[in-house]
N, C-alpha and C positions, 0 to 999 in steps of 0.2 A: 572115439566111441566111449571110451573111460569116463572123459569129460564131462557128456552128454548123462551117460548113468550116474556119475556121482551127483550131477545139479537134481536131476530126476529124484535122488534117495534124499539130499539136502530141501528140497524143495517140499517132500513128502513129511520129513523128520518135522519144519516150521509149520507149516501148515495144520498139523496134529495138535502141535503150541498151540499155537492160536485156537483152534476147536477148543482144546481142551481151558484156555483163559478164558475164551465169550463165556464156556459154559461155566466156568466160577464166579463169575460176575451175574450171570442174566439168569440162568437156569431155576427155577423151586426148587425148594425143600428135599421132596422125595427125588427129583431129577438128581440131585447134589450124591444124595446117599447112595443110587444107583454109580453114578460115574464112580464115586468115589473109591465104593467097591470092589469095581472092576478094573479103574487104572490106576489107581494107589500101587496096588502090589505088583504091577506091570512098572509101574515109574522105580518104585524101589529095587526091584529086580536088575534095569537097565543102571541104573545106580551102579547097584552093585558087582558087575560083571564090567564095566568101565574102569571103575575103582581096582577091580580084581587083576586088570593087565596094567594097573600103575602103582601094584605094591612095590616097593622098595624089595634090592637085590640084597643078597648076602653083605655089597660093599654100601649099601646106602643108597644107590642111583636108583632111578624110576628109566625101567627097564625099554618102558614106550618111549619116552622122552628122549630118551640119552643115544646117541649118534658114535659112530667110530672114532671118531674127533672132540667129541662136545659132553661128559657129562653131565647128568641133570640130577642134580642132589634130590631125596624128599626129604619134604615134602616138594612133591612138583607144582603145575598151575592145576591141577586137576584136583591133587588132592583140596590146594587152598580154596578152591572156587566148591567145591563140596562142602568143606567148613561153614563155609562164608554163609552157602545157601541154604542148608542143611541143619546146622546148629548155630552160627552167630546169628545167620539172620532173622532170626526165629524170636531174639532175643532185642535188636534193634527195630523200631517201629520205623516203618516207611514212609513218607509222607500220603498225606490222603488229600484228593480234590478236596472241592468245594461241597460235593456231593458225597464225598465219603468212603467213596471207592480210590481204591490203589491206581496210578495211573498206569497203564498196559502201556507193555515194551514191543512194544509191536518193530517187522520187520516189513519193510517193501516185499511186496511178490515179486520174483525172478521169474522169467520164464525161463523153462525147461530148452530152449533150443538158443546155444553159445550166436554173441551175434544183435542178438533181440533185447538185448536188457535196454531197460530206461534211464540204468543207473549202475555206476563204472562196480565191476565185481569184484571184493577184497582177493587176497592172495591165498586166505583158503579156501575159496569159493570156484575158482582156478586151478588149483593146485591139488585140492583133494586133503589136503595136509586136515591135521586137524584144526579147529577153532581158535583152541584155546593157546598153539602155539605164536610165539609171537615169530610175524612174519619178519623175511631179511630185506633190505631197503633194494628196490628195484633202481639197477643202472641204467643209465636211459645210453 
């Protein structure tokens, strides 16, 4: 049932990406201003309460990351994938089509019911774990 709920919440999390990228590409003017509005401070917000359980502990570790066995110094991948997207990338231009637009990182659709996918599911898509960890090499 875990399983089931997390593709459910995963499936809902991309899908919002996606709305929320057609509508920066395709959307008018005033469309723009309205979204931008409204899920600007909603995206910074999830920012920053992500960010907020990956502050570094008293010894330096990122408290989410770091295992009874394994710690994880910060900056972690969450902090650098924030930089990267957040301030470096702000600063490196991306390449543009033909047409001028940013090419969209689009994800395949999953379906919501384990079983039915078209297309094999990473290990946090399975597991639940986060993303951004990297996964451990599956024993066959």
């Amino acid at each position: 049932m875990d399983q089931v709920l997390g593709q459910v919440l995963r499936n809902a999390v991309w899908e919002r990406l996606d709305m929320l990228s057609d509508l920066a590409e395709r959307a008018d003017a005033p469309s723009l201003v309205s979204v931008a509005r409204s899920e600007l401070p909603r995206l910074a917000e999830g920012w920053r309460a992500m960010l907020q359980a990956h502050e570094p502990d008293e010894r330096g570790d990122c408290p989410t990351c770091s295992t009874r066995w394994h710690r994880c110094k910060a900056p972690c991948s969450v902090w650098q994938v924030a930089h990267e997207h957040l301030v470096a990338g702000g600063l490196a231009p991306q390449a543009l089509s033909a047409a001028g637009h940013r090419p969209a990182r689009r994800r395949a659709a999953v379906p919501a019911v384990p079983g039915q996918n078209r297309r094999a599911e990473s290990p946090a898509e399975t597991t639940g774990r986060h993303a951004l960890v990297k996964p451990r090499p599956i024993s066959a």
